[in-house]
NUKEDO-757516 format. One record per residue (C-alpha): x, y, z; residue in one letter. Coordinates in nm, 3 decimals. Each point is the difference from the previous one (the first is absolute). Example, Ala and Ser with C-alpha at 12.3 -4.5 7.8 and 13.67 -1.06 7.14 Angstrom:
2
<node px="1.230" py="-0.450" pz="0.780" res="a"/>
<node px="0.137" py="0.344" pz="-0.066" res="s"/>
//
This chain:
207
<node px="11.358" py="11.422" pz="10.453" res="x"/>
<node px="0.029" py="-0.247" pz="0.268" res="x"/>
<node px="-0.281" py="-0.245" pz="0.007" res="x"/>
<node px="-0.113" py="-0.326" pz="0.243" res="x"/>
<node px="-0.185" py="-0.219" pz="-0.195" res="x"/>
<node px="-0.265" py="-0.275" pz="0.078" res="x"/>
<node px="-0.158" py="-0.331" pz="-0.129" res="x"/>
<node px="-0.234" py="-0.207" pz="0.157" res="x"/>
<node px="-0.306" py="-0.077" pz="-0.245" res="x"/>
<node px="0.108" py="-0.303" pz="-0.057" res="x"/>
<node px="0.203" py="-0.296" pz="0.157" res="x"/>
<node px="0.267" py="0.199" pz="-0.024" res="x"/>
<node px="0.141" py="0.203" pz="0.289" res="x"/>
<node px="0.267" py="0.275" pz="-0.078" res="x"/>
<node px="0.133" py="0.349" pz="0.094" res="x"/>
<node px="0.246" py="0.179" pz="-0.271" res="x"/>
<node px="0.230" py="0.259" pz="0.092" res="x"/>
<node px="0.046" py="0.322" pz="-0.240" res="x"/>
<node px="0.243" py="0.222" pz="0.018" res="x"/>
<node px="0.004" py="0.330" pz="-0.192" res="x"/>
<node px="-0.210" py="-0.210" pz="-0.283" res="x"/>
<node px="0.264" py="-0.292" pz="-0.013" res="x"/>
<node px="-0.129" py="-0.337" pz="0.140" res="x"/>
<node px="0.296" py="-0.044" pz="0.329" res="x"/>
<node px="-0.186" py="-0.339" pz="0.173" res="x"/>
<node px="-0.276" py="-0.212" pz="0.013" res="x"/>
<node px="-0.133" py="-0.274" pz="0.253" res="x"/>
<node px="-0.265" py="-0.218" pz="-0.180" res="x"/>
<node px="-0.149" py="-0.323" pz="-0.009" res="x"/>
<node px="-0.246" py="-0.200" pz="-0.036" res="x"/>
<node px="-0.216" py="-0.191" pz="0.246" res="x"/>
<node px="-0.311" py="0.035" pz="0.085" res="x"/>
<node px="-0.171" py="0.146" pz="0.328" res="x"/>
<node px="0.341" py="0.162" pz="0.113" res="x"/>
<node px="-0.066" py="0.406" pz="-0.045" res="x"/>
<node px="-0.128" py="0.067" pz="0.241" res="x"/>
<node px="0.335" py="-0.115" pz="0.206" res="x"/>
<node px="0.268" py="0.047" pz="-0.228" res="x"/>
<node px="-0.098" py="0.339" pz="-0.164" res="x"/>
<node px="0.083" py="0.217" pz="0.315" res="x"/>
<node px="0.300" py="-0.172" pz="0.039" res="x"/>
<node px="0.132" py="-0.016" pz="-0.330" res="x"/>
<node px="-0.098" py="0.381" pz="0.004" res="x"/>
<node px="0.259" py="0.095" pz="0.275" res="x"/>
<node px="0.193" py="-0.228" pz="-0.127" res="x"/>
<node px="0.099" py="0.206" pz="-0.327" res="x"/>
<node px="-0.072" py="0.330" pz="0.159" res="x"/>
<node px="0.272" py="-0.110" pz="0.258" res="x"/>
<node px="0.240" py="-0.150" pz="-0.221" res="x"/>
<node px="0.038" py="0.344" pz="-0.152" res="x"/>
<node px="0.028" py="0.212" pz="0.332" res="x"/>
<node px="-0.354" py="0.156" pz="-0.132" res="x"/>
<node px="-0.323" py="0.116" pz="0.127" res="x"/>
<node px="-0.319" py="-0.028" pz="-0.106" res="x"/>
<node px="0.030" py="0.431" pz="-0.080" res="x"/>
<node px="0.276" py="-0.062" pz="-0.158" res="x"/>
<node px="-0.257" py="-0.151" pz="-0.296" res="x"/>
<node px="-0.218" py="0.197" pz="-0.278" res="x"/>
<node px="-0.256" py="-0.217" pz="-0.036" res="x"/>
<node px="-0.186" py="-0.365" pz="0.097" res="x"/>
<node px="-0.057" py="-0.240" pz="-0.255" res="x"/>
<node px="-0.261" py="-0.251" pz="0.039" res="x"/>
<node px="-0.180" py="-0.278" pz="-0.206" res="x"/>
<node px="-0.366" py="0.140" pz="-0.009" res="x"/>
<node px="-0.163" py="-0.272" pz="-0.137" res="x"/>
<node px="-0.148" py="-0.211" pz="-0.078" res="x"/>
<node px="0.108" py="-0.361" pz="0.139" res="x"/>
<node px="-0.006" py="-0.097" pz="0.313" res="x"/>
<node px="-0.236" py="0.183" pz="0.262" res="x"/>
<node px="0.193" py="-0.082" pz="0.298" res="x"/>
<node px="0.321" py="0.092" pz="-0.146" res="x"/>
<node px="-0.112" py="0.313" pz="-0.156" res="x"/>
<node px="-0.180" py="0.092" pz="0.325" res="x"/>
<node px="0.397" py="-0.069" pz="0.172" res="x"/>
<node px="0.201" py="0.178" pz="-0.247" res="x"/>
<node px="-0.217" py="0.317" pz="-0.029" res="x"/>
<node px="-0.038" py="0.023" pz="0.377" res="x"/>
<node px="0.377" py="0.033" pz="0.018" res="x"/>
<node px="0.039" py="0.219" pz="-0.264" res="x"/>
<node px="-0.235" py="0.224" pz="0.150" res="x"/>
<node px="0.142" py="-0.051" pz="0.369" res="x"/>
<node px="0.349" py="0.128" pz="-0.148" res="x"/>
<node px="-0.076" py="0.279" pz="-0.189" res="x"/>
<node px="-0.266" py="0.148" pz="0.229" res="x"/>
<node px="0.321" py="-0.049" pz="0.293" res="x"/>
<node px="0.230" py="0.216" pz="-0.269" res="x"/>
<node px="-0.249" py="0.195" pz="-0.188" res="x"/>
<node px="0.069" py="-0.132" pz="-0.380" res="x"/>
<node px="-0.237" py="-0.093" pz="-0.280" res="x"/>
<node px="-0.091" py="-0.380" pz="-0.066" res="x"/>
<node px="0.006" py="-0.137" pz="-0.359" res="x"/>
<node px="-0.261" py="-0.231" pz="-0.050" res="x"/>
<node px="0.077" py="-0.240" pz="-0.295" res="x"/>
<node px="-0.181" py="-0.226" pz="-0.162" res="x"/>
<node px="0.097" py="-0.350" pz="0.041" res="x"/>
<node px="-0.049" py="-0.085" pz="-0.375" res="x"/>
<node px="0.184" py="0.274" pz="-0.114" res="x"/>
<node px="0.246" py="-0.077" pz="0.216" res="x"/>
<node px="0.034" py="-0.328" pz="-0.132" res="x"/>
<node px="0.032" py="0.163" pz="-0.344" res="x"/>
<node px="0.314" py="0.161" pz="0.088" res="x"/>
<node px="0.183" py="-0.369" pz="0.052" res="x"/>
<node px="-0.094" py="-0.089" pz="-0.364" res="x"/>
<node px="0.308" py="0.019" pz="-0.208" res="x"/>
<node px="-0.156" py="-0.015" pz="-0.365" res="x"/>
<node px="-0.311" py="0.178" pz="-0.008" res="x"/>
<node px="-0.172" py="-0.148" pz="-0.288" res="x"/>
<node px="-0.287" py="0.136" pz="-0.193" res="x"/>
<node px="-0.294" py="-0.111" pz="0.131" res="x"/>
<node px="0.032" py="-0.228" pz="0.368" res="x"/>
<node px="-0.211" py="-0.048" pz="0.342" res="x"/>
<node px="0.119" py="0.000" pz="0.367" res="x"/>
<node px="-0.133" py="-0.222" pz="0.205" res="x"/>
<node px="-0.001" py="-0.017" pz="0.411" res="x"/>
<node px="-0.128" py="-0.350" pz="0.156" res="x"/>
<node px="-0.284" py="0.083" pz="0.278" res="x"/>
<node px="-0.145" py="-0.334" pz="0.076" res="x"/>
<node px="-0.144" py="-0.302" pz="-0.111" res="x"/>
<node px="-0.058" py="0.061" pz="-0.382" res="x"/>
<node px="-0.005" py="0.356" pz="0.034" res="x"/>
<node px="0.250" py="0.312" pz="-0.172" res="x"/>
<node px="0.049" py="0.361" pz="0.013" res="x"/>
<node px="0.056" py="0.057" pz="-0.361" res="x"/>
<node px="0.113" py="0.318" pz="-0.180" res="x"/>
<node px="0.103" py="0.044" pz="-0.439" res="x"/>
<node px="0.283" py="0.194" pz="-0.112" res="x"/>
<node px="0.095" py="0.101" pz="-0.305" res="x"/>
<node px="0.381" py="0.070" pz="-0.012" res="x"/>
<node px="0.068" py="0.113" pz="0.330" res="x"/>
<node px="-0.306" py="0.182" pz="0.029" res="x"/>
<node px="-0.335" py="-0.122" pz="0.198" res="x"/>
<node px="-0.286" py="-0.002" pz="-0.254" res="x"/>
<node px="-0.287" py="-0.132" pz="0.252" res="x"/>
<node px="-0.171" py="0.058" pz="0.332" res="x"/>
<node px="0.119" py="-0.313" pz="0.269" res="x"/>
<node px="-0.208" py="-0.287" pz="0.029" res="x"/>
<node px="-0.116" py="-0.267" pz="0.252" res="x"/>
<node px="-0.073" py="-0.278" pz="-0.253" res="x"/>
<node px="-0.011" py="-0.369" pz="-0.003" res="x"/>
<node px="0.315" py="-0.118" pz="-0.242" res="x"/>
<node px="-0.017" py="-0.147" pz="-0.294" res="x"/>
<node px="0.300" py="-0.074" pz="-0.189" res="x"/>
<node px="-0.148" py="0.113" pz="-0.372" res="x"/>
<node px="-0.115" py="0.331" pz="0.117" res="x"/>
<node px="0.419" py="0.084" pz="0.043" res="x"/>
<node px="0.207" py="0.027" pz="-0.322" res="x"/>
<node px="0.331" py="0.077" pz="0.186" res="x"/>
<node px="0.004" py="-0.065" pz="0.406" res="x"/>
<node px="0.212" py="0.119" pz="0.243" res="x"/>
<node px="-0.083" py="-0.057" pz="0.357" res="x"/>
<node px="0.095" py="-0.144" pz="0.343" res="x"/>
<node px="-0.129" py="-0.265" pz="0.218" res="x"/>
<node px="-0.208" py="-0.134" pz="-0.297" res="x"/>
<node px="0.105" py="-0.397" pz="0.063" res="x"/>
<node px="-0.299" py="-0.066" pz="0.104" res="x"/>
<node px="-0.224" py="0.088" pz="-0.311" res="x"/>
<node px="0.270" py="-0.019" pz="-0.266" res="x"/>
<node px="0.277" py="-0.201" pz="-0.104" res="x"/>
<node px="0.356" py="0.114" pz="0.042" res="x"/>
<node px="0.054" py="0.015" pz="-0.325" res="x"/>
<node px="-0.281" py="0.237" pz="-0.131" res="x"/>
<node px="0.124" py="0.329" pz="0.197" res="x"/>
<node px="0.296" py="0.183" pz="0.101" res="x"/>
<node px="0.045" py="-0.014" pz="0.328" res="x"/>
<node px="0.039" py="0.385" pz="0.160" res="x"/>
<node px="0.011" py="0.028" pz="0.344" res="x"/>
<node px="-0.095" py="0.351" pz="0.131" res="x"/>
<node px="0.259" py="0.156" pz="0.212" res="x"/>
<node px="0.050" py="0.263" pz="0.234" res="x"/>
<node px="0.277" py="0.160" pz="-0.263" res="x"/>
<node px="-0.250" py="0.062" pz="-0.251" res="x"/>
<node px="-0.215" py="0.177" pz="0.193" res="x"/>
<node px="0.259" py="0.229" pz="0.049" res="x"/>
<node px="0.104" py="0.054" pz="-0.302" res="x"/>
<node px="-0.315" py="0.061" pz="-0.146" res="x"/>
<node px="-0.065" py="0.180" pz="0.297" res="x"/>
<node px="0.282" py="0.260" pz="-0.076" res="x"/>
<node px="-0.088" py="0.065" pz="-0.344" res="x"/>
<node px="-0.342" py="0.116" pz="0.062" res="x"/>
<node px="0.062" py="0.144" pz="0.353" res="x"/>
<node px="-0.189" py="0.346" pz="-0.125" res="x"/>
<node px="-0.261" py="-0.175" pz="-0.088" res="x"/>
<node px="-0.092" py="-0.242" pz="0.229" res="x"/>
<node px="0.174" py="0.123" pz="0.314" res="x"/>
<node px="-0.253" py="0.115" pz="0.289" res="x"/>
<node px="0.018" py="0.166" pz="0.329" res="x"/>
<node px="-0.341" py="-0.038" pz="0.096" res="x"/>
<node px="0.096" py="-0.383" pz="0.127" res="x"/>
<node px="-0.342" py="-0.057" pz="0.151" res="x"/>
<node px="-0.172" py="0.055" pz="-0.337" res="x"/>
<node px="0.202" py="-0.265" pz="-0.174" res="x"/>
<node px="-0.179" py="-0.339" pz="-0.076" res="x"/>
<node px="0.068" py="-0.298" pz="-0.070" res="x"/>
<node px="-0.123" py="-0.180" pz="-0.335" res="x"/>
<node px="-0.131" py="-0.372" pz="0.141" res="x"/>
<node px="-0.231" py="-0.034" pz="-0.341" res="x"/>
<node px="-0.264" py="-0.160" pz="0.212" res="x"/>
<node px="-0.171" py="-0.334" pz="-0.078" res="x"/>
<node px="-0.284" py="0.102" pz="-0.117" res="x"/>
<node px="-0.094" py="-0.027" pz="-0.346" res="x"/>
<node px="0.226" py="-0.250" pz="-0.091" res="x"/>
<node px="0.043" py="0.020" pz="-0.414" res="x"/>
<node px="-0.042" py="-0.359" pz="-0.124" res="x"/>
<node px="0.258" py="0.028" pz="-0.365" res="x"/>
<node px="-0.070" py="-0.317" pz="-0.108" res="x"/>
<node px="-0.161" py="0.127" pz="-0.313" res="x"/>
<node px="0.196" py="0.273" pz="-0.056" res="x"/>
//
């Protein structure tokens, strides 16, 4: 299965490259307030490096959310510009589960965590490798998480109190791949994306 990939929930910017299921390139990093520039051109990039065409792919891969609403809004708009142009499914992935993917030791019981602003997280539980809640928009608090893994935290945690996971645009294609069946969709203007809105804020501090 050949497979373009996407991430842009986040600060990070990044287009992966799969070829018959094997990851062949990537072009990723991070800076903010760049995808919108730099994701068309590190798409033709790849595509080009490889003497390949956008039908030459199976599928599009994209971060669905949440994070960022301008970068989601960039990343899925491309996503569905190139597979409406070659008539493929996209592969909407969730950015936390994504993020999953990069941890090497999945430990019992742990939370992933995605910065959104000021001292507000998109927080998610799993429980070896598995989700085990529903996302939330919540205000952090460092008791509420036993285990933390997360990215862009700095600003509401110290360094030293997570493990730093970056999400990247090769995770979302490798998660992408193993549940193509499942998650892959043709109808590309009926696919979403999951912003988890600001409303109802959950307030954990006595949790």
């Amino acid at each position: 299965m050949n497979i373009l990939s996407i991430e842009s929930a986040s600060t990070v910017c990044g287009v992966a490259l799969f070829i018959n299921n094997r990851l062949i390139n990537m072009d990723e990093i991070d800076k903010s307030r760049i995808h919108g520039k730099r994701l068309p051109v590190s798409i033709h990039k790849l595509l080009s490096t490889h003497a390949l065409e956008v039908n030459h792919l199976d599928a599009i891969a994209v971060s669905s959310g949440p994070g960022s609403y301008t970068g989601l809004r960039i990343g899925m708009s491309l996503a569905k510009g190139l597979a409406t142009v070659a008539k493929i499914p996209i592969i909407p992935v969730p950015t936390l589960h994504a993020m999953n993917v990069g941890i090497s030791q999945k430990r019992k019981s742990y939370w992933v965590l995605l910065h959104s602003h000021k001292d507000k997280v998109f927080a998610q539980r799993f429980f070896s490798g598995k989700a085990v809640s529903e996302i939330e928009f919540e205000i952090f608090r460092s008791n509420r998480y036993d285990i933390l893994y997360g990215f862009n935290l700095q600003t509401v945690c110290s360094e030293l109190n997570y493990y730093n996971t970056p999400p990247s645009a090769r995770y979302v294609g490798e998660i992408a791949i193993k549940n193509f069946d499942e998650w892959s969709n043709v109808n590309i203007d009926a696919i979403t994306l999951n912003y988890i809105t600001n409303f109802n804020i959950v307030n954990n501090q006595s949790l």
